[in-house]
C-alpha positions as CSV (number, residue, x, y, z in Angstrom):
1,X,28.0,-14.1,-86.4
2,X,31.7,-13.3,-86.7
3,X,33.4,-12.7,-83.7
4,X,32.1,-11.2,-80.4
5,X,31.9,-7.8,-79.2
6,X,32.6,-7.1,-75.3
7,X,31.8,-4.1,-73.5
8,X,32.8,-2.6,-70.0
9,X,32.1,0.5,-68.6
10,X,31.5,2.1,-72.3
11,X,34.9,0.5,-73.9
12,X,34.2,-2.2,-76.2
13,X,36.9,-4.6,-77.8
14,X,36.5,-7.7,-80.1
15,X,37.6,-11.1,-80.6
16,X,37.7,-13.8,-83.5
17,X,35.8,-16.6,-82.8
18,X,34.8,-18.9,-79.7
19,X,38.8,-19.9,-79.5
20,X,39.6,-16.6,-78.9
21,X,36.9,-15.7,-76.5
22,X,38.0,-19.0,-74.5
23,X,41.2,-18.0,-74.1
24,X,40.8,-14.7,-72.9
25,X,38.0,-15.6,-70.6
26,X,40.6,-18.0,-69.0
27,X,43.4,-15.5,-69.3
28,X,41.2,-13.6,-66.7
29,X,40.3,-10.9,-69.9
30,X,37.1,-11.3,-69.5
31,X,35.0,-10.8,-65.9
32,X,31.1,-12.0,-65.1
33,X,29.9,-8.7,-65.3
34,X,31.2,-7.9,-68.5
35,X,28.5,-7.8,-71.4
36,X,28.8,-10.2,-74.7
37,X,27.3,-9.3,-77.6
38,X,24.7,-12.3,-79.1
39,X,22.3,-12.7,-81.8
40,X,19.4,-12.2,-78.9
41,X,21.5,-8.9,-77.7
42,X,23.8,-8.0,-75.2
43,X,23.9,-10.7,-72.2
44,X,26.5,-10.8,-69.2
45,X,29.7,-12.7,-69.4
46,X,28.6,-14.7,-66.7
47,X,25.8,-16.2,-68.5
48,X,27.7,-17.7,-72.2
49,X,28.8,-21.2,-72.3
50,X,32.6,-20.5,-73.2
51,X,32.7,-17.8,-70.8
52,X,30.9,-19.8,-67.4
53,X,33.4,-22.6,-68.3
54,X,36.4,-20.7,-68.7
55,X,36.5,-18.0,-65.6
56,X,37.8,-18.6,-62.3
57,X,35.7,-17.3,-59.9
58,X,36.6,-19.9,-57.5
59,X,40.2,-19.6,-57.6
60,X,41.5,-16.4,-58.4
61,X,45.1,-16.8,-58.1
62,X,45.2,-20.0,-60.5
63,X,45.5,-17.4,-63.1
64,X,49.2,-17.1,-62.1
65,X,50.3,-20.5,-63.3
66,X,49.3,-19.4,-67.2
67,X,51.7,-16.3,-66.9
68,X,54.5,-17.9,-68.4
69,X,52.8,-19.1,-71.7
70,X,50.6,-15.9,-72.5
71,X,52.3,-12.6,-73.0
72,X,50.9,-10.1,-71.2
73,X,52.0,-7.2,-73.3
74,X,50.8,-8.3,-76.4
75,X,47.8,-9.4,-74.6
76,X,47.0,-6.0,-72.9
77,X,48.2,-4.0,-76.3
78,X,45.6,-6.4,-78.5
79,X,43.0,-5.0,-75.3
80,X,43.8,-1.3,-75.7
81,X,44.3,-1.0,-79.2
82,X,42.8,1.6,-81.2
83,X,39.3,-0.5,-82.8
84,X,38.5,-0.3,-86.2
85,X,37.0,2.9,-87.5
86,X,33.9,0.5,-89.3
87,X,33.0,-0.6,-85.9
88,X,31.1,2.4,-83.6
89,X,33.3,3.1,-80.9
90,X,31.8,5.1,-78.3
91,X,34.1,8.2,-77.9
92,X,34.9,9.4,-74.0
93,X,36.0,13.4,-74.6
94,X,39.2,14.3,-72.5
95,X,39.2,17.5,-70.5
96,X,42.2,18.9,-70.0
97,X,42.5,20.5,-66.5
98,X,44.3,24.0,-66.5
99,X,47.0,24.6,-64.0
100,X,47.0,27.1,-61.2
101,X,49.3,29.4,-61.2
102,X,52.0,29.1,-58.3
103,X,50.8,33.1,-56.9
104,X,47.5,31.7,-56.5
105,X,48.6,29.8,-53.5
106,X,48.5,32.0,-50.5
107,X,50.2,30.4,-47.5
108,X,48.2,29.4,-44.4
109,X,48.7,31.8,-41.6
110,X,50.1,30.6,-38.3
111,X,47.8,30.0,-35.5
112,X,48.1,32.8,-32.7
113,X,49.6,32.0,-29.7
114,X,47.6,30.3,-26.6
115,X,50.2,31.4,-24.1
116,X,53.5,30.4,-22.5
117,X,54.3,26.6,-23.0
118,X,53.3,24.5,-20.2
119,X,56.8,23.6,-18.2
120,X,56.5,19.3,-17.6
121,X,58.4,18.6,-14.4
122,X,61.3,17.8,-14.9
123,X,60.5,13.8,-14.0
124,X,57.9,13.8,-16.4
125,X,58.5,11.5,-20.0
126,X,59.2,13.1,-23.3
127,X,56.0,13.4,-25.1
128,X,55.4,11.1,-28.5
129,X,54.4,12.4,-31.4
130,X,51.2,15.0,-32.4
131,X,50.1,11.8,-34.8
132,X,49.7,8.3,-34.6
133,X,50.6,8.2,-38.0
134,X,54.3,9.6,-37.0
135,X,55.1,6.7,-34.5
136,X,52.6,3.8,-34.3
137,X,51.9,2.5,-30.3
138,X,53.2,-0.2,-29.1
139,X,50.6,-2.6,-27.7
140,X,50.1,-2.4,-23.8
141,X,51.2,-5.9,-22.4
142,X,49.8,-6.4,-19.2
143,X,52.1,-6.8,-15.9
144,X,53.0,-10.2,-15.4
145,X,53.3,-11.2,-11.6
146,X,56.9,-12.2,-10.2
147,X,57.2,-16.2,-10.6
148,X,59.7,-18.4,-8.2
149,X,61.8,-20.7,-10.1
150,X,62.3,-23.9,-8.2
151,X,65.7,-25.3,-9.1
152,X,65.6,-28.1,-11.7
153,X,66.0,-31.5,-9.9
154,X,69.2,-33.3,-10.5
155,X,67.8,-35.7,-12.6
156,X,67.7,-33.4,-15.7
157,X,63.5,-33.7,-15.8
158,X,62.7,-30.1,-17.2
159,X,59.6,-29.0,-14.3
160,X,57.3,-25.9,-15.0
161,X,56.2,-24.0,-11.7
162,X,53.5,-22.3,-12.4
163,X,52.6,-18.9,-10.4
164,X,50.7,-19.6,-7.8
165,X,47.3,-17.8,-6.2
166,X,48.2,-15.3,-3.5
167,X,46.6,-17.0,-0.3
168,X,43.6,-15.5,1.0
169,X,43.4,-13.0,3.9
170,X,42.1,-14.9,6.7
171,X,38.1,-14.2,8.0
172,X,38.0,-11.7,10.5
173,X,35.4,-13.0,13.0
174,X,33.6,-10.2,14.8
175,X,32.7,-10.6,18.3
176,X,29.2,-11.6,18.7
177,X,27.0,-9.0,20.7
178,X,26.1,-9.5,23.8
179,X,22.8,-9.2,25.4
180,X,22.3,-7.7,29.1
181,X,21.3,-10.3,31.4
182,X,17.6,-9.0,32.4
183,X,17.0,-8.6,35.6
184,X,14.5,-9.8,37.8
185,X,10.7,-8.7,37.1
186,X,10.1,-6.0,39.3
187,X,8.3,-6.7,42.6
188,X,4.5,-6.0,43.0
189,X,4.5,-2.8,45.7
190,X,2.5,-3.8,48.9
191,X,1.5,0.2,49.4
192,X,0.0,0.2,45.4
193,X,-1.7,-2.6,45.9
194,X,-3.5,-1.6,49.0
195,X,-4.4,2.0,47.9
196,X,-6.4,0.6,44.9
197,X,-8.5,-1.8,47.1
198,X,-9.5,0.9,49.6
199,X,-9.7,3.0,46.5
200,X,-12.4,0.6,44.9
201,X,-13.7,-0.7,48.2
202,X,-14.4,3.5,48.3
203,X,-16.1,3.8,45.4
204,X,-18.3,0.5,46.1
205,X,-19.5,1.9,49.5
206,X,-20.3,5.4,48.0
207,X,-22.4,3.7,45.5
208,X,-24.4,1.5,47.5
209,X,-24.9,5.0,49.9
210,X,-26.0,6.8,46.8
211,X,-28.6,3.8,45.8
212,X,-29.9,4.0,49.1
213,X,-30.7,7.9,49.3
214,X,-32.2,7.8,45.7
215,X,-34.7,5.2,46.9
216,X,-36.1,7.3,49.3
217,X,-35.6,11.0,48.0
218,X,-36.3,10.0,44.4
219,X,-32.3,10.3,42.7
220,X,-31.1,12.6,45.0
221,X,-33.8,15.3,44.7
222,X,-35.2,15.1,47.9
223,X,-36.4,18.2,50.2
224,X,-34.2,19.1,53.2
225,X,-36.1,19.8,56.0
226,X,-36.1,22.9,57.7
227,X,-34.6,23.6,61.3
228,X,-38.2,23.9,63.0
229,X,-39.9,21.0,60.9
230,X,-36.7,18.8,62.0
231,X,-37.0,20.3,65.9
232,X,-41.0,19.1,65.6
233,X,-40.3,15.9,63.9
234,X,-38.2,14.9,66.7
235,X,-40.3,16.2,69.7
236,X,-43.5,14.1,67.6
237,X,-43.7,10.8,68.4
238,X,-42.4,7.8,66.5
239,X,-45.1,6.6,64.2
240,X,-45.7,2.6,64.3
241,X,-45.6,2.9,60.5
242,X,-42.0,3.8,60.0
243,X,-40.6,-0.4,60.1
244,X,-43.4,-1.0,57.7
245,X,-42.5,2.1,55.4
246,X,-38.8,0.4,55.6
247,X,-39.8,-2.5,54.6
248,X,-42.0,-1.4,51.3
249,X,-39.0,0.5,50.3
250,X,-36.7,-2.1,50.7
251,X,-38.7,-4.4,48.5
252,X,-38.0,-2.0,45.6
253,X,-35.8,-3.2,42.9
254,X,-32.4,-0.7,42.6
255,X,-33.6,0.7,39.2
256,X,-37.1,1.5,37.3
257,X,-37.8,-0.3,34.5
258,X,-37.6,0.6,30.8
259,X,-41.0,2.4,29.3
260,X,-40.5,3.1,25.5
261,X,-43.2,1.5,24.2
262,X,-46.9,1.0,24.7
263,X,-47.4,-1.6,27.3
264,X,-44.2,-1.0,28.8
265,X,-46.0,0.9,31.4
266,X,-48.4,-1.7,32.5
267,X,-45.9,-4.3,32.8
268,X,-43.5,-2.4,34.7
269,X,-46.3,-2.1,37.4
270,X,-47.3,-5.3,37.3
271,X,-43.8,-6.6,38.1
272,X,-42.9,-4.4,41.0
273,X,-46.6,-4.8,42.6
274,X,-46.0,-8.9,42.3
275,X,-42.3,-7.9,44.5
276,X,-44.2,-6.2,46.7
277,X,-46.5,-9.4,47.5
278,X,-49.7,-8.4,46.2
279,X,-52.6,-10.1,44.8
280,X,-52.5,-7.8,42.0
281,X,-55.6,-9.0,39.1
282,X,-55.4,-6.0,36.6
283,X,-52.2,-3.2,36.5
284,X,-53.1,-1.1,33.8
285,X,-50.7,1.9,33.0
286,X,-52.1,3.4,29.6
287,X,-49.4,6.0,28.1
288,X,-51.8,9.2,26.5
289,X,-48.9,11.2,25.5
290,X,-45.2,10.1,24.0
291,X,-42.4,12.8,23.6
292,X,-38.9,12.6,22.3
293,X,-37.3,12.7,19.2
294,X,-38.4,9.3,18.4
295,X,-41.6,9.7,20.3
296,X,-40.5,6.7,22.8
297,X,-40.7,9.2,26.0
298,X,-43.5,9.1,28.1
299,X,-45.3,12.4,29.0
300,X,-48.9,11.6,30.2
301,X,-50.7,8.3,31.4
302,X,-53.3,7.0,33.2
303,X,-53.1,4.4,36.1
304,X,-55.9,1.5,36.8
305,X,-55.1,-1.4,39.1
306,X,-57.7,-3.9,40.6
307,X,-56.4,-6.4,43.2
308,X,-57.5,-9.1,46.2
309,X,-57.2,-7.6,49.6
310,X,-55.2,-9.7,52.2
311,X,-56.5,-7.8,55.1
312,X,-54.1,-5.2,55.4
313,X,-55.1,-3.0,53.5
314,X,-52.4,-0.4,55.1
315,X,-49.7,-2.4,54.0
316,X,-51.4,-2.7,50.1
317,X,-52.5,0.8,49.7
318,X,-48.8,1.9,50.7
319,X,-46.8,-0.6,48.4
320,X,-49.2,0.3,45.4
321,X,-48.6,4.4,46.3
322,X,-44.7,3.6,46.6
323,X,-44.6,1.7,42.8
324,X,-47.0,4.3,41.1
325,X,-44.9,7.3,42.6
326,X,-41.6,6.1,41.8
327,X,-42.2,5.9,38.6
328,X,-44.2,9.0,38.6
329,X,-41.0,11.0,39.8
330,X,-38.8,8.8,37.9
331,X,-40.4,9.4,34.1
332,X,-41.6,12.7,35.1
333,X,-45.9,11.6,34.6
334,X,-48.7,13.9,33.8
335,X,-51.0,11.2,36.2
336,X,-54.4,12.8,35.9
337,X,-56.3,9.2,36.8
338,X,-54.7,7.2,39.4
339,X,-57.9,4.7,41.3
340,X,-57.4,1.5,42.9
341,X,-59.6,-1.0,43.1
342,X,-60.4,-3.7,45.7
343,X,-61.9,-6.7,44.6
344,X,-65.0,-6.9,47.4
345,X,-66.6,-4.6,49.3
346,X,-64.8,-1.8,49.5
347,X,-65.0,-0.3,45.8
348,X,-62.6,1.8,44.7
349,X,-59.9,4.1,46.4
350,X,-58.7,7.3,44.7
351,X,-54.9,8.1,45.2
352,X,-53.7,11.3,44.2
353,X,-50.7,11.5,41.9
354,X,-48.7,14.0,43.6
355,X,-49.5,12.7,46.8
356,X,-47.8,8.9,45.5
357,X,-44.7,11.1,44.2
358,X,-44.6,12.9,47.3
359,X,-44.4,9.9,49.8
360,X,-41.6,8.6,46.9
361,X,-39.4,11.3,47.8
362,X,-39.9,10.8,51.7
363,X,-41.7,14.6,51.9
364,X,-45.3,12.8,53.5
365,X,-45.3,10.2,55.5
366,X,-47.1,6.5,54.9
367,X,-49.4,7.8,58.0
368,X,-50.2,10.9,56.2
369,X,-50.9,9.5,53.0
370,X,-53.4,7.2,54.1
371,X,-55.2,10.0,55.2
372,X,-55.7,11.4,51.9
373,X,-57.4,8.8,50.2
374,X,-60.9,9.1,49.5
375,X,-63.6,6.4,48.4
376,X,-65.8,6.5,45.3
């Protein structure tokens, strides 16, 4: 192949032989992305053997020291000169621009007025210019704080004072808060503390009262006697009985027991007969009837109790009346079978119910009572 062909950007130019190609290459003539034609086509510059030995892409400005001994004019006229007509030259078309003419022009109108000017006081700098283009800023420099110069020392030693630290503010120390002293605890009042013991002795006494009345009257819903049964009550005379009624009641314990379930009955009975220093064998309180909401309320029952006589059978037939009454008035009992029975001769005793609740509530006498009991 004779010579080479190099193209850029759609202009193509020649040269001789390998020499030539060498020397432009080095002469900077030649870049790594111009194209080279080879027998195997067009290939970049970067890629031929002369051309990757000769460019200097590490140093560009080494290309200076060859300045003297290449001339540049002949070197750039050989570049741009007019290639032969055999060759095909790729052909760029010129277009020539037309001029405007000068009335085309119109001028640019001025922009209307925004007002008067502002007026800057009069101690107020000159402004700078519309552009930073017309006069270029100055950099800023920072203040630099006031520095002391000590005066050299005579012995002609040059010494650098440095500016020194402004010293600090000393702490201010707040006073410390106080507390009040507290005073003494407050004394205990004499007069308080007396008014709440009489207050709760008060209260004790008026329970024990009220314990007392509901013993004999049945909770406090005993009958008041009338003018003319109290007037014959007190021209009667004292029955012998009254110490021993005093003494069943006393025996009593201050509150009936619990009867929600079956049995409960029967063992309530048996408890407060054994108090009452019986010789009780059987106390049989059979519940007939429950009420309530969750049926653990006795309504109805009926009453059996076998025991050993002593001997006073006044004393036995009262306590057992007392018991079965109290809890008679107590539950409110439908007691349709009360019978009591003596282990020995003398059979069975019928008690009536009402007349047990009714010597409860202190409305018949212990006296009276015994005289309404019949035998079987």
């Amino acid at each position: 192949m004779d010579g080479y062909r190099i193209r850029r950007g759609g202009v193509e130019k020649r040269v001789a032989d390998d020499t030539a190609l060498a020397t432009l290459a080095a002469a900077g003539g030649v870049r790594g992305t111009d194209e080279i034609e080879t027998a195997a086509g067009w290939i970049r510059a970067s890629q031929h053997p002369i051309v990757r030995g000769a460019l200097r892409a590490g140093d560009p400005w080494a290309a200076w020291s060859d300045v003297e001994s290449v001339d540049a004019a002949s070197l750039y006229k050989k570049m741009v000169d007019t290639p032969d007509l055999s060759e095909e030259v790729e052909l760029v078309e010129v277009v020539e621009v037309p001029e405007l003419p000068v009335d085309a022009l119109a001028p640019v109108p001025e922009p209307p007025a925004l007002g008067p000017p502002l007026v800057a006081p009069a101690d107020a700098p000159p402004r700078g210019p519309r552009s930073l283009t017309d006069a270029p800023r100055a950099p800023r420099t920072p203040p630099v704080p006031g520095v002391l110069l000590a005066p050299l020392p005579e012995d002609g030693a040059e010494v650098i004072d440095f500016p020194r630290a402004r010293p600090a503010r000393p702490a201010v120390a707040l006073p410390t808060p106080t507390r009040r002293p507290s005073g003494p605890p407050p004394l205990v009042r004499t007069s308080r503390v007396l008014a709440m013991v009489l207050g709760g002795l008060t209260i004790v006494m008026m329970g024990y009262l009220w314990i007392r009345m509901s013993a004999y009257t049945g909770l406090g819903e005993g009958t008041i006697p009338s003018r003319a049964t109290a007037e014959k009550a007190a021209l009667a005379p004292i029955s012998p009985l009254i110490p021993l009624d005093v003494e069943l009641r006393a025996a009593l314990p201050t509150h009936p027991r619990d009867v929600k379930e079956a049995g409960d009955l029967s063992d309530a009975l048996l408890v407060e007969l054994v108090q009452q220093r019986l010789e009780i064998i059987e106390a049989d309180g059979v519940v007939t009837k429950w009420i309530g909401r969750k049926g653990d309320e006795p309504k109805s029952a009926e009453v059996r109790i076998s025991y050993r006589s002593g001997g006073d059978l006044t004393r036995e037939l009262g306590a057992i009346a007392l018991v079965v009454g109290r809890y008679k008035r107590f539950y409110r009992l439908d007691i349709p079978v009360f019978e009591v029975t003596e282990v020995g001769a003398r059979g069975v005793t019928r008690i009536r119910a009402e007349d047990a609740e009714a010597y409860y509530q202190a409305r018949m006498s212990l006296e009276d009572l015994l005289k309404t009991l019949t035998k079987r």
